[in-house]
BAKOL-230108 format. One record per residue (C-alpha): residue in one letter; x, y, z. Coordinates in steps of 0.25 Angstrom, whole numbers, plus 5000, padded with zeros to 4 digits. Each point is the difference from the previous one (the first is absolute). Example, Ala and Ser with C-alpha at 12.3 -4.5 7.8 and 13.67 -1.06 7.14 Angstrom:
A504949825031 S500650144998 
This chain:
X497450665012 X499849864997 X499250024990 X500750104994 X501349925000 X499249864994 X499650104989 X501550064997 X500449855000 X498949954990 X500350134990 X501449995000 X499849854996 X499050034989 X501050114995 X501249925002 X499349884993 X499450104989 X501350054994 X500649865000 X498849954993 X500050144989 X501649975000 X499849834996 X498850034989 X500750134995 X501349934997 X499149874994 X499450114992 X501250054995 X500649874997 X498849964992 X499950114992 X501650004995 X499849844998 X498850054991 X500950114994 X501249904998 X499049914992 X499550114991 X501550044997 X500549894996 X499049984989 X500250144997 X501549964998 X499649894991 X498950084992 X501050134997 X501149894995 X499349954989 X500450014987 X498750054990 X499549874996 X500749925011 X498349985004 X500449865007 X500650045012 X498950095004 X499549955013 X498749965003 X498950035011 X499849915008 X499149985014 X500849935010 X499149915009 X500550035016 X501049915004 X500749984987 X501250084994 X499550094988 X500649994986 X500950125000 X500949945013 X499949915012 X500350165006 X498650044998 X499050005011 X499149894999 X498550014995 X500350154992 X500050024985 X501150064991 X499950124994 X499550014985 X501050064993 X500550054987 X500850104992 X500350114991 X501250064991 X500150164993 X501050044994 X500750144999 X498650074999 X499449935011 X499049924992 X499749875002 X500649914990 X499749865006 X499349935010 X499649885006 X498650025006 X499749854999 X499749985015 X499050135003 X498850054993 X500550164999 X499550094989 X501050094992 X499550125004 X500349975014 X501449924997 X500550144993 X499450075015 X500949925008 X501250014991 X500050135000 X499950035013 X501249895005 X500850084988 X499750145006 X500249955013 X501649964997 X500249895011 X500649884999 X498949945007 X498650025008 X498550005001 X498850054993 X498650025007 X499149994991 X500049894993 X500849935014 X501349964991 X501449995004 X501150034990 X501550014997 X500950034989 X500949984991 X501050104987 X500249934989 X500750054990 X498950074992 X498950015012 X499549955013 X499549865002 X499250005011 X499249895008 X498850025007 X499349895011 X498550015006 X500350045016 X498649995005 X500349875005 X501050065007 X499250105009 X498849905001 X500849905006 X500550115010 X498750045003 X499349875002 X501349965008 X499750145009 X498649985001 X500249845006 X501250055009 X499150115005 X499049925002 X500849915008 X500750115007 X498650035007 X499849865005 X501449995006 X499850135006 X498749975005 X500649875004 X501250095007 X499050085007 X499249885008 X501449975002 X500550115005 X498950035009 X500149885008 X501550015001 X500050145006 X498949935010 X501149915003 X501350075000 X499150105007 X499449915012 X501450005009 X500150164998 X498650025004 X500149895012 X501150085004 X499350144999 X499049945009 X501049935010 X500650155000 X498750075003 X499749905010 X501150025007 X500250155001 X498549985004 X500449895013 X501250095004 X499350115000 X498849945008 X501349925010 X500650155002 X498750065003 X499849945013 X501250025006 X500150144996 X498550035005 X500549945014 X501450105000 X499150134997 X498949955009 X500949975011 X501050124996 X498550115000 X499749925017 X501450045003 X499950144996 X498750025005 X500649995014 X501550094999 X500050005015 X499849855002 X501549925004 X500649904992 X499549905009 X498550024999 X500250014986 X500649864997 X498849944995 X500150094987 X501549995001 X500149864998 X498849994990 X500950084992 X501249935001 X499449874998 X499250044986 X501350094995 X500849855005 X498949934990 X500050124990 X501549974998 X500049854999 X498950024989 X500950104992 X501449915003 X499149894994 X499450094988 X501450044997 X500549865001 X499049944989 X500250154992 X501749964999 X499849864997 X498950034988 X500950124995 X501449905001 X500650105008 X500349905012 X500849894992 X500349875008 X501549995003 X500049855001 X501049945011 X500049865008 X498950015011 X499849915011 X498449974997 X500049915012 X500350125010 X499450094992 X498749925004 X500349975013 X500250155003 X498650034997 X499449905008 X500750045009 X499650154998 X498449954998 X500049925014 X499550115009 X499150034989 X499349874999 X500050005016 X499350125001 X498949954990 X499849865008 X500749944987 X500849865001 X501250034992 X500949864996 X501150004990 X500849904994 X501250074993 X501149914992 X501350085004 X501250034991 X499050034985 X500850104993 X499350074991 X500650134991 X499250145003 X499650105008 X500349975014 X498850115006 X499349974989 X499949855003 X499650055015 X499050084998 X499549904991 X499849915012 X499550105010 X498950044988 X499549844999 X500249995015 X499250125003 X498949984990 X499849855005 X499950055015 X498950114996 X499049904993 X500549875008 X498850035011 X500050025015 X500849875006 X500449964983 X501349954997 X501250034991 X500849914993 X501250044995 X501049914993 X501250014990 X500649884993 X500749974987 X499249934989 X501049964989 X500850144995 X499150075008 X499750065014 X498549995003 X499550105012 X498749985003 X498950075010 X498749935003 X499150055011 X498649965004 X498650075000 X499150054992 X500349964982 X500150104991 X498949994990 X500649954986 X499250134993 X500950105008 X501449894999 X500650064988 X500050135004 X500750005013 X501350054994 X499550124996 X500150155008 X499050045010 X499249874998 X499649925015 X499249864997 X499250055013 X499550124996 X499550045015 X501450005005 X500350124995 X500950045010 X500949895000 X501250064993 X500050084987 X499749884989 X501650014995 X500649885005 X499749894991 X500350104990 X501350025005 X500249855001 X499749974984 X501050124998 X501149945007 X499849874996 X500050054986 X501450085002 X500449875005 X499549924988 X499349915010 X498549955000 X498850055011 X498849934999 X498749975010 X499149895002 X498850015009 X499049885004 X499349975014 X501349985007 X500550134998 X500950094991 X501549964994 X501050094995 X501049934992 X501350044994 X500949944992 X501350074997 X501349944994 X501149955011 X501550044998 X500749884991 X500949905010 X498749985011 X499649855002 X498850025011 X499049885001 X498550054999 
């Protein structure tokens, strides 16, 4: 899917990118070859508003270096030639009776040809093929002046002009493409980081539901085994199924949790929130806890921060770092929890003692499903940090963790309510 949607990208850029290009060139095109037709009108006008005899106002040919204006106007392109010209005039019968031919080498024969066809053709003006030759005319009283100017300067300016543009046009789009293809790398690295992540984590869920399940329905098949059995003698696969249905629902209260928060469907109602008791609650909530683990828990809590948010929220943010701390914090370990204010903010901080976390597994600690001890697999269901980076991120507050031979530290840094003046 990924590569298909990296190739969607790259030729919708190319096509994209390929009509602007054929737009840009045709209307260069276009505006070259009515510049060039402009230019041969005009002498056209000149040459069919001469008088016979009037020979000194014929113009000229002329080749016009590039860069410099061309004698017919400062309008013409640069470096193009104006057209050779000249004229004839007939009378009632459609024979020539003058005509300047001064500037072209054209036999009679062939200046009677294209007379009669402009006559026969009864237009005021136009093009003949063969010889390439642009016309227009004029009734006198007895007859038809009519001036004629060598276009072929005309279509092989247009062509030379096509042939560079095109040329050009495939180096741009070869240009584009290389372009284009790292781009769609680019735009599509998140996507398929987040495809992964998704995989990934239908897989863990999977494999966190598994168990549990295969405990209910090994424990549900003992029971059944046994219809005549009592209650009592049966509590042992009683309880195992309580107590993995008790893990199976925390797991999915948790999936559903991080599913609200991802899909916005769980917006934060801010309101004024006693962080301070907040804290203190789930100290004291985590103090049997870190008894029965042979944990020393200390805190030092600053009392009355005020912060805005989600009162639970802000709890069960606590609990999480508490709990996490008191799993890794080692048999007779220690757990520091403290919360100042450092300038605008409220900093809560939880440190415990044992064993580092290696700086290659640091940075993905936050994410779902993932333990920094792999062997403790059945130490909870790799959700809480996750939760923690979420509800640090409804709060717009800062998580972050540093580990060294002293232990691991928590830290987070959310903004206190405006008014509070409390000392680090």
């Amino acid at each position: 899917m990924i590569r298909q949607l990296r190739r969607k990208f790259v030729a919708i850029n190319m096509v994209l990118v390929s009509v602007v290009l054929a737009v840009m060139f045709g209307v260069l095109l276009a505006s070259t070859w009515q510049q060039q037709r402009q230019q041969t009108m005009r002498l056209l006008e000149q040459a069919v508003q001469q008088q016979p005899g009037d020979f000194p106002a014929k113009p000229s040919i002329s080749r016009t270096p590039p860069g410099d204006a061309p004698a017919d106007g400062p309008d013409s392109p640069a470096g193009l030639s104006a057209a050779a010209s000249f004229w004839v005039e007939t009378d009632e019968d459609d024979s020539i009776i003058a005509s300047d031919v001064q500037q072209v080498e054209i036999d009679t024969d062939t200046l009677n040809a294209i007379t009669a066809e402009v006559v026969a053709a009864n237009l005021d003006e136009g093009t003949l093929q063969n010889p390439d030759l642009r016309y227009i005319v004029r009734h006198t009283g007895s007859g038809l002046r009519i001036a004629f100017a060598d276009c072929s300067g005309e279509l092989r300016a247009v062509r030379q002009l096509g042939l560079r543009l095109a040329l050009a046009g495939l180096a741009a789009l070869a240009a584009f493409l290389g372009i284009s293809i790292w781009l769609a790398r680019m735009a599509v690295r998140p996507v398929a980081k987040a495809w992964e992540q998704q995989r990934q984590f239908v897989a863990d869920a999977s494999h966190e539901l598994k168990t549990p399940l295969t405990v209910m329905l090994t424990s549900a098949s003992l029971i059944a085994a046994h219809p005549q059995s009592t209650v009592a003698s049966q509590a042992k696969w009683l309880n195992a199924i309580r107590d993995e249905g008790a893990e199976m629902k925390q797991l999915i209260d948790d999936l559903l949790f991080l599913a609200k928060n991802d899909a916005a469907r769980a917006p934060l109602v801010p309101s004024a929130v006693d962080f301070s008791n907040a804290v203190q609650g789930a100290a004291l909530t985590m103090e049997s806890v870190a008894f029965e683990h042979g944990i020393d828990l200390q805190t030092e809590i600053t009392p009355g921060l005020t912060v805005q948010g989600d009162a639970a929220s802000l709890h069960r943010l606590a609990v999480i770092l508490l709990d996490n701390a008191i799993k890794y914090a080692g048999t007779g370990g220690t757990v520091t929890l403290r919360l100042a204010a450092a300038g605008s903010q409220a900093v809560l901080t939880v440190h415990n003692t044992g064993m580092p976390i290696p700086p290659d597994r640091l940075p993905h600690i936050f994410e779902r499903f993932y333990r920094a001890d792999p062997s403790r697999t059945g130490s909870g269901t790799g959700l809480g940090l996750a939760i923690a980076q979420s509800i640090c991120q409804a709060h717009h507050a800062a998580i972050r963790a540093e580990s060294g031979q002293d232990g691991t530290t928590f830290r987070v840094e959310i903004r206190k309510e405006q008014g509070e003046h409390h000392g680090n």
